[in-house]
N, C-alpha and C positions, 0 to 999 in steps of 0.2 A: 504494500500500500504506500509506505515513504517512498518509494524509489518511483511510481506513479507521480504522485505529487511533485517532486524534485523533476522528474521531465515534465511536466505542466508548465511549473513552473519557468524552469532554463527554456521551454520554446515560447510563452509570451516575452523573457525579456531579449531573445534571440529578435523577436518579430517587433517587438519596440524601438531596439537600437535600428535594424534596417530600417525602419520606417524614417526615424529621427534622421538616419543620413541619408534617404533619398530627400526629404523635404528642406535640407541646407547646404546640401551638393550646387554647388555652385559651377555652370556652364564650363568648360575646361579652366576649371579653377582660378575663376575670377572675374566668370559675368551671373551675380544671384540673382535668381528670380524674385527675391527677395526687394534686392532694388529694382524691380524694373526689367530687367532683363526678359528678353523672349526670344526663343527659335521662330525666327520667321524666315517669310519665301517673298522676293519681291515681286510686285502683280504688278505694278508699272511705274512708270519715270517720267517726267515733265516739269516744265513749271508748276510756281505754287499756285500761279492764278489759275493755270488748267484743271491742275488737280483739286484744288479747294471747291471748285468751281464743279464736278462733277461729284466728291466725297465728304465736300463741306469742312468745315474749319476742324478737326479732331485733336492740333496742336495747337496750345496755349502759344508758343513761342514763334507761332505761323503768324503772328499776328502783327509782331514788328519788326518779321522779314521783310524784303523786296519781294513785288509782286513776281519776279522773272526769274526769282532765286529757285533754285531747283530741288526738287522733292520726290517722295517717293512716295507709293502706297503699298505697306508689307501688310502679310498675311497671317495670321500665326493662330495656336489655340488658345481659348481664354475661357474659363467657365464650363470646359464642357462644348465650347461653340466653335465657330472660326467669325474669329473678326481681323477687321480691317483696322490699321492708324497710317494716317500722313504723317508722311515724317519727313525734316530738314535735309537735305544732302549736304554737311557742313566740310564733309574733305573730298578731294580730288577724283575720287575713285568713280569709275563709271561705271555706273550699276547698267543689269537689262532684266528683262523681268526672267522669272524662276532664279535667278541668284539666290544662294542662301546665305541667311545673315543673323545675325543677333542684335535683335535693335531693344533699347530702351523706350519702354511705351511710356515711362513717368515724367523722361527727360527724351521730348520728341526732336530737340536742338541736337541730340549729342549725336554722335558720327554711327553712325552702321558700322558695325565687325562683322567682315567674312567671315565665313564659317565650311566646313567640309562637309558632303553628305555622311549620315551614320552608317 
């Protein structure tokens, strides 16, 4: 009967600790979903008037760009769902759509990270 108990026991805390480091595993060690971070797919590229203008404002910081400043719209999971955010193109890189990236949906200013498929 102890030794029942004693594996009961060792596979809930077995199944707590995985759980605890899938939920603080941060993207190759150093993008948390925690801040913001998300595996996205880029769906397409334009300016920000184009795109605002088809997906509507979804970035606070879209706001005191240049209308002709270039942007993106990524796709990623969220909830359970797939949504969409516009997001800034703040560095050089030239995205095309299906690119995979790792964008911050909290900070839609910050730059896109390439990413590899899994």
């Amino acid at each position: 009967m102890k030794i029942g108990k004693l594996s009961a026991s060792l596979m809930t805390l077995i199944s707590t600790v995985a759980l605890a480091a899938c939920a603080m595993s941060p993207y190759e060690g150093k993008y948390s979903h925690e801040d913001g971070w998300r595996k996205a797919r880029i769906q397409e590229t334009g300016s920000l008037e184009q795109l605002a203008g088809k997906y509507g404002y979804t970035c606070p910081q879209a706001d005191k760009a240049e209308k002709s400043a270039t942007a993106a719209v990524v796709g990623y999971q969220g909830g359970g769902r797939w949504r969409k955010q516009l997001m800034l193109l703040t560095d050089k890189v030239e995205y095309k759509p299906d690119d995979l990236v790792y964008a911050n949906i909290k900070q839609c200013g910050e730059s896109l990270v390439s990413r590899s498929p899994e």
